[in-house]
N, C-alpha and C positions, 0 to 999 in steps of 0.2 A: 504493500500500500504506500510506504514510503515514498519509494521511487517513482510512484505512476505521479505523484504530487512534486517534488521536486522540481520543475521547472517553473508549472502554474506557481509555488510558492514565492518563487524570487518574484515574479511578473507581480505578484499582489503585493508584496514590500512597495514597489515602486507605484503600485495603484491604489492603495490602501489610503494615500493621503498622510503618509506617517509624518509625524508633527513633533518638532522641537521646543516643549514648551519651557518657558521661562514666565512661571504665572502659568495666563490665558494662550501668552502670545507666540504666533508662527513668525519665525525670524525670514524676510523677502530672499534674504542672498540663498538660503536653501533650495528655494522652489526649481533653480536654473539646474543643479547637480540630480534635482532627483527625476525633470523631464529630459535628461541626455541618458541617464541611466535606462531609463523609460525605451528611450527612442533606442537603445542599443538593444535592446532585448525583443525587441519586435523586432529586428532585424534578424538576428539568430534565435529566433523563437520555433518556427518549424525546422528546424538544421536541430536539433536538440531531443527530438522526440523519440530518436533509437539509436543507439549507440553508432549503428555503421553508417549516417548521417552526419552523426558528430565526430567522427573521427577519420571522415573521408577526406583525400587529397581536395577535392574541386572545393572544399566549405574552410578547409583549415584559415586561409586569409581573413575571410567575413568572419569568422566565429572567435580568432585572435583578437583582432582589431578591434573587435565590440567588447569582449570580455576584458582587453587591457584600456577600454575607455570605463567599462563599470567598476574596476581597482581604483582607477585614478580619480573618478568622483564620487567613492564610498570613501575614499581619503578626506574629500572635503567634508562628508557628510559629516564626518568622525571628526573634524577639527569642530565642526558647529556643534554638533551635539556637545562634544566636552562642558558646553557654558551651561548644560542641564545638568540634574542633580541626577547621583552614580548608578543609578538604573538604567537609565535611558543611556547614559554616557557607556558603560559596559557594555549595551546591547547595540551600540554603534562603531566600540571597537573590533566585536565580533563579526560584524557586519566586513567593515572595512579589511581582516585578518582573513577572514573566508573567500571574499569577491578576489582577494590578492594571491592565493594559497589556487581559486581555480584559475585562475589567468597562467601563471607560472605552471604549475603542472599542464596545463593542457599545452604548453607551453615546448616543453619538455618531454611530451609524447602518452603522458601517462592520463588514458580519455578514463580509466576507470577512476583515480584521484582526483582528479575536476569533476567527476560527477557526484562525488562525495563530500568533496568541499561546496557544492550547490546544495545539496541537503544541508550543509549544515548555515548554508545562508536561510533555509525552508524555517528549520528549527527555530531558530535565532527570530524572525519576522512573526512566526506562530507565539511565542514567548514572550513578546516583547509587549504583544496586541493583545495577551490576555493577562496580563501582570498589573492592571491597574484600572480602575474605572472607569464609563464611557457613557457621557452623557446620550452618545446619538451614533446609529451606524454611518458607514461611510455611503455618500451619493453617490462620490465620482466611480467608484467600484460595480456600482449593478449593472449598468449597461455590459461593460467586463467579464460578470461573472454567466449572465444569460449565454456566453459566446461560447460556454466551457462543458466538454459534455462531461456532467457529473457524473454519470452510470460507470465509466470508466477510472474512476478513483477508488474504487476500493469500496466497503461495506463502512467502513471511518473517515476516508479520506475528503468527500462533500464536508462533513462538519467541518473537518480539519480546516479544509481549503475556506470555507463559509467564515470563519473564526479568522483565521491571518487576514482575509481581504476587509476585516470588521464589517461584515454583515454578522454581526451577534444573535440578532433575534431571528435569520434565517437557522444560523448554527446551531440555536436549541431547539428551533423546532426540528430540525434532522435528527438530531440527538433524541428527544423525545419517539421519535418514527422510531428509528431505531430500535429502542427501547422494548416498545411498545410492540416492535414486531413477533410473530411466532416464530419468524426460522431464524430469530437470533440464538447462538448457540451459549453456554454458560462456559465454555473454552476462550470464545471472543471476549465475552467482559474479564477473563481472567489476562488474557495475555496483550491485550490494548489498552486494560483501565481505564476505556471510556468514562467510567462515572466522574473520575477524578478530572480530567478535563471539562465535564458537564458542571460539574459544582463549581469548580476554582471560574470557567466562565460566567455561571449564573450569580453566585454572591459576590465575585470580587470584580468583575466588569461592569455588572448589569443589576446586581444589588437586588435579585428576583428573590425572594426569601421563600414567599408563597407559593412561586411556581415548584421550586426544587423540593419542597415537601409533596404536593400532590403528586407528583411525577414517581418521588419514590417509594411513596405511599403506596401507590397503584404497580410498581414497580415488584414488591416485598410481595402483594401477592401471587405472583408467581414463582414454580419450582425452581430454585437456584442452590448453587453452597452454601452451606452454614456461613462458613466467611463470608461472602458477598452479603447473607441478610441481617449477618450483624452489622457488619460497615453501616449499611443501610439503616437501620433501626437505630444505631447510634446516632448516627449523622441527623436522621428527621427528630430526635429526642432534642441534638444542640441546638440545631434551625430554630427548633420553637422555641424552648430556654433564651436563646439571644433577641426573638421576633419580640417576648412578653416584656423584655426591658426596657427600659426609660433611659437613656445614657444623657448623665448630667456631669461624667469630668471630658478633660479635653480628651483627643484625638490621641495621645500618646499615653496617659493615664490609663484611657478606657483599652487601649492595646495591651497593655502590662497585665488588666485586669486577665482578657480575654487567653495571654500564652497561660499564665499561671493557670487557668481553668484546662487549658489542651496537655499541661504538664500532668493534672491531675487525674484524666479520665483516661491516660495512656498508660498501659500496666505492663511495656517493655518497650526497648527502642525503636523498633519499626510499626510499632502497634499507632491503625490509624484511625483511632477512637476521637483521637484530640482534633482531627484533621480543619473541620467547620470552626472552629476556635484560630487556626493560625491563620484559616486563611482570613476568614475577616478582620483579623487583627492586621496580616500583612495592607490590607484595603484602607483603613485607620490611618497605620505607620506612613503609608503614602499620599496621603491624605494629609497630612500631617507634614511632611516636605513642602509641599505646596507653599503652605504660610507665610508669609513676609515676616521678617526680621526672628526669626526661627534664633536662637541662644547657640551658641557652639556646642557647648554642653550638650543642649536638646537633642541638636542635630546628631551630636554623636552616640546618645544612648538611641535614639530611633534606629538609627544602620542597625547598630548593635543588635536591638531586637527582630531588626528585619531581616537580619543574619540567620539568625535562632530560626522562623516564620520557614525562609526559603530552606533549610533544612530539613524543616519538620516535613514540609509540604511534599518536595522529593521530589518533583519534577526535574528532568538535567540537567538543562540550562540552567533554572532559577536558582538549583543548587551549586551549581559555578558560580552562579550571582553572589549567594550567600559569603562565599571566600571574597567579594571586593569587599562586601558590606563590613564584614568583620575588618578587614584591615582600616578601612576608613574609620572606623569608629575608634581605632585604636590612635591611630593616626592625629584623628581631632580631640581623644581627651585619655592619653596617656597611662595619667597617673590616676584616673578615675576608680571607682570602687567597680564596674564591672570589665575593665580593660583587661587583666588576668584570666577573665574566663574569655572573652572574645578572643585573646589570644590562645586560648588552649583549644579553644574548639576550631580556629583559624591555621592551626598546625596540624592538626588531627586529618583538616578536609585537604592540607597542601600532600600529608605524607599519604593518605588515603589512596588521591587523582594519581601518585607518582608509583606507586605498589604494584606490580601485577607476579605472573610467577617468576621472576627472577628477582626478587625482591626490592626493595623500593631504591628508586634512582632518581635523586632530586637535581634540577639542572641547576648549574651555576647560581644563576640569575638568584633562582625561587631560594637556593642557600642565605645567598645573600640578604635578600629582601629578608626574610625570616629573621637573622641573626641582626638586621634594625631594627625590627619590629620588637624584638624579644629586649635590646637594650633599652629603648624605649619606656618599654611598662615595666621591667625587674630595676 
């Protein structure tokens, strides 16, 4: 499913209307880098659709020259963003890392590594778009997405693709079909964890509280795993728990409240009882960036927590996100009374990403940065 989505994915980054906020505001000098990006990708848009297209002598030019024009202006995307706060600015340097990673390998002859660094531009645009609240789906995208045959995406992949283009309330109503279907198998919600993308879209994009209980409400009665209808049953028990309150401290108070209650209903580390608690806590937390004249302080226990949030949550990306948050926060308040733990959990995800079977291999750089980080707060 991944791969059938991979291209439409990059094409919706650039259709999606992605926006640099500062506040409210879209910065003019962006809009130029992201319709040349735009304009390159229509161009090698059908040259991309099977490998021996992409990798043919007659296309290698056009499909070079487009992909080393979309490096060079995900470059600027990525100096703009910088002036956003570390979310969006992280999910720009990815952005900029991937677009550059497939220019050069395709580059270099290797069409199976460019096609893989375009996933992970897919990844990166899917993540980015549901990581934070949205007043209102995107316009410029539907005429776009009608042109797209969904049938061909996979049995997830329309949400998928529905979600990155910020058509949100198409996305849940796919999700919901889905759902709702009889020949959806209990092997698919195990090995896609569609609910987890249905929740984290519905409470922390779209703020639907109502809809995700009736959904899985209706959901629970049907045959499924124990595990899936505990999730379940947990999950619609927090929805309401959080729906029945009255939230009268700020944005960052009421977050504190809400990890400490996901701390609580979680009875081992991977257990995702707490899950509706982090996420709308992480929706708070960023919420909560927004703010004019935000305390250093403030700013820096917020990452902190939003460290913790994107952790808990487990999604890939957001859980790479978690390792900048951590560092930033250690960064902006040092000598603070949770800087010892941000750093221990911030070493943990560094030696975690670098472990596989040959035991852990940390590069230069990440030693380095580490051994500041650690003078820093000790």
């Amino acid at each position: 499913m991944k791969k059938s989505v991979v291209i439409l994915g990059l094409c919706a980054l650039i259709l999606s209307g992605y926006k640099i906020k500062s506040g409210e505001k879209d910065y003019a000098e962006f809009r130029p880098h992201m319709r040349a990006v735009y304009a390159s990708l229509m161009t090698i848009f059908p040259l991309t659709l099977n490998k021996s297209s992409f990798m043919s002598k007659d296309n290698t030019k056009t499909i070079q020259d487009n992909l080393n024009l979309i490096a060079e202006h995900s470059t600027m995307i990525n100096q703009l963003a910088s002036k956003d706060e570390k979310g969006h600015a992280y999910m720009s340097f990815q952005l900029e890392r991937n677009a550059r990673q497939a220019a050069r390998k395709y580059r270099e002859g290797y069409g199976d590594q460019a096609h893989f660094f375009v996933e992970e531009v897919f990844d990166t645009c899917l993540s980015c778009h549901t990581s934070r609240s949205s007043a209102s789906d995107s316009e410029f995208t539907m005429d776009f997405a009608k042109n797209v045959n969904m049938d061909a995406l996979g049995t997830f992949g329309k949400a998928k693709f529905l979600s990155l283009s910020r058509q949100f309330d198409q996305a849940m109503d796919e999700y919901e079909r889905i759902f709702t279907n009889e020949s959806m198998s209990s092997e698919e919600l195990l090995h896609f964890d569609p609910l987890v993308d249905y929740l984290v879209l519905a409470v922390r994009v779209k703020n639907e509280n109502d809809r995700v209980i009736k959904t899985f409400s209706t959901l629970m009665k049907k045959p499924m795993p124990q595990m899936i209808k505990h999730d379940l049953e947990v999950w619609v028990e927090a929805l309401n728990k959080v729906k029945k309150r009255n939230k009268k401290q700020s944005d960052l108070e009421y977050a504190k409240i809400l990890i400490k209650e996901g701390k609580t209903v979680n009875e081992y580390p991977r257990d995702r009882s707490g899950l509706v608690y982090y996420i709308y806590a992480s929706k708070y937390l960023k919420d909560h960036l927004k703010k004019d004249k935000v305390s250093t302080q403030d700013k820096a226990e917020t990452y902190f927590q939003l460290g913790l949030c994107e952790l808990a949550i487990g999604e890939p990306l957001l859980a790479a996100e978690s390792g900048m948050y951590l560092e930033e926060a250690i960064r902006l308040a040092p000598k603070s009374s949770f800087a010892r733990q941000a750093f221990g959990l911030y070493e943990e995800f560094l030696m975690y990403g670098y472990t596989g079977s040959s035991g852990t291999k940390l590069p230069a750089e990440e030693k380095a940065k580490l051994a500041e980080l650690k003078k820093m707060v000790f």
